[in-house]
C-alpha positions in Angstrom: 25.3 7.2 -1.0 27.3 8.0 2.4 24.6 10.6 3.1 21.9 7.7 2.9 23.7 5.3 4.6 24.2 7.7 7.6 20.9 8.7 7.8 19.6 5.1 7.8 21.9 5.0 10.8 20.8 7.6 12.6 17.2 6.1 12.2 18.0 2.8 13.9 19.2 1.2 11.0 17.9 -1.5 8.6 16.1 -3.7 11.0 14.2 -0.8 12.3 13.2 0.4 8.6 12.3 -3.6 8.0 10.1 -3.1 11.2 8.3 0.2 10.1 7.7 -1.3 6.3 6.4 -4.2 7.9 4.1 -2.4 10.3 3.0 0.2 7.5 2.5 -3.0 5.3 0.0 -4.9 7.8 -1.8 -1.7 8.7 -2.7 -0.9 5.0 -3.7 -4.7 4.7 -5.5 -5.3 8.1 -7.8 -2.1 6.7 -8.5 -3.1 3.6 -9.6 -6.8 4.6 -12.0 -4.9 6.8 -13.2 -3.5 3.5 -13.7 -6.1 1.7 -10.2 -6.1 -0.2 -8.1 -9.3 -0.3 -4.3 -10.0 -1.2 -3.9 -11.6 -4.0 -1.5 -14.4 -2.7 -1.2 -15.9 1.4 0.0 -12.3 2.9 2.9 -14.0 4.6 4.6 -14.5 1.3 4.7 -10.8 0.3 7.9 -9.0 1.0 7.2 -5.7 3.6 7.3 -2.9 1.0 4.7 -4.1 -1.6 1.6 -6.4 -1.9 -0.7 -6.9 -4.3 -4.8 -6.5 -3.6 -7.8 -8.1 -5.8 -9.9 -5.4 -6.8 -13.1 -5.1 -4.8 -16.6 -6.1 -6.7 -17.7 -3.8 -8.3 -14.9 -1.6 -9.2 -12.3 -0.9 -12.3 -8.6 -0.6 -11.4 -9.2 3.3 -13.3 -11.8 4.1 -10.8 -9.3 3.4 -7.7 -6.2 4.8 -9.2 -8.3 8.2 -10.0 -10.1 8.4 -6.6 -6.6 7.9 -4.9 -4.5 10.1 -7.4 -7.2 13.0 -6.9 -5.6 12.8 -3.1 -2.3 12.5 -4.3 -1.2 8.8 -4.2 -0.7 6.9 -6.9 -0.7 2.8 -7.0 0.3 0.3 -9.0 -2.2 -1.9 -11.8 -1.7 -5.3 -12.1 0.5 -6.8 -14.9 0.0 -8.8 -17.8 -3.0 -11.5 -17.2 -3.6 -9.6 -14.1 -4.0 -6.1 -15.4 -7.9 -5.9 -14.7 -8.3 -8.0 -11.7 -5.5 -6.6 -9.1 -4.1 -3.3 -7.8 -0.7 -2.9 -6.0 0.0 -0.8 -3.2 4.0 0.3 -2.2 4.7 1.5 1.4 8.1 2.6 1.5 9.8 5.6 2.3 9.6 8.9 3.7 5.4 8.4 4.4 4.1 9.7 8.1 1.6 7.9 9.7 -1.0 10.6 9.3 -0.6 9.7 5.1 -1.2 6.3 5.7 -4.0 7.3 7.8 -5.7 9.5 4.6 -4.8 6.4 2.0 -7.0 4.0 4.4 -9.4 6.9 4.5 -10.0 7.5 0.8 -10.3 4.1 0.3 -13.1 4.3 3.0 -14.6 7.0 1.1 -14.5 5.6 -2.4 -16.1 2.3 -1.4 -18.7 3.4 0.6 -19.5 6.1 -2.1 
């Protein structure tokens, strides 16, 4: 825990990780909107690490987790009422900005497929 704490330090500490989460979290959403892909709620009630995405027309909450797990991400489905009409999507830790990058790409790729 000491080793975590330091190194959360040493990166600026907790405001600065709010800051990357929260720019990570608008850059995933700003690209999918442009794709067609909606939050699910207002996005300024989401907290800066997860948010939750209506699936586009069209497409099962299978046929994105596959695409995207062939390119080794993995998302979250929906729960409960909402199992087969939203898809989730966590942005923290140790992710570079090339990876975010590729996730907004395959997502590119699959829907224009």
């Amino acid at each position: 825990m000491q080793e975590a704490l330091k190194e959360l330090e040493d990166l600026g500490g907790w405001k600065t990780r709010q800051q990357l989460y929260q720019y990570r979290s608008h850059q995933i959403q700003n690209k999918l909107q442009t794709l067609g892909i909606e939050t699910l709620l207002e996005p300024q009630v989401y907290s800066c690490v997860l948010k939750s995405y209506k699936l586009p027309t069209g497409y099962t909450y299978q046929q994105i987790h596959d695409h995207l797990k062939q390119s080794g991400f993995v998302i979250y489905a929906g729960q409960g009422g909402l199992e087969n009409s939203i898809f989730r999507i966590a942005n923290m830790g140790d992710i570079q900005e090339s990876e975010i990058q590729y996730l907004l790409g395959c997502f590119e790729k699959l829907l224009q497929s």
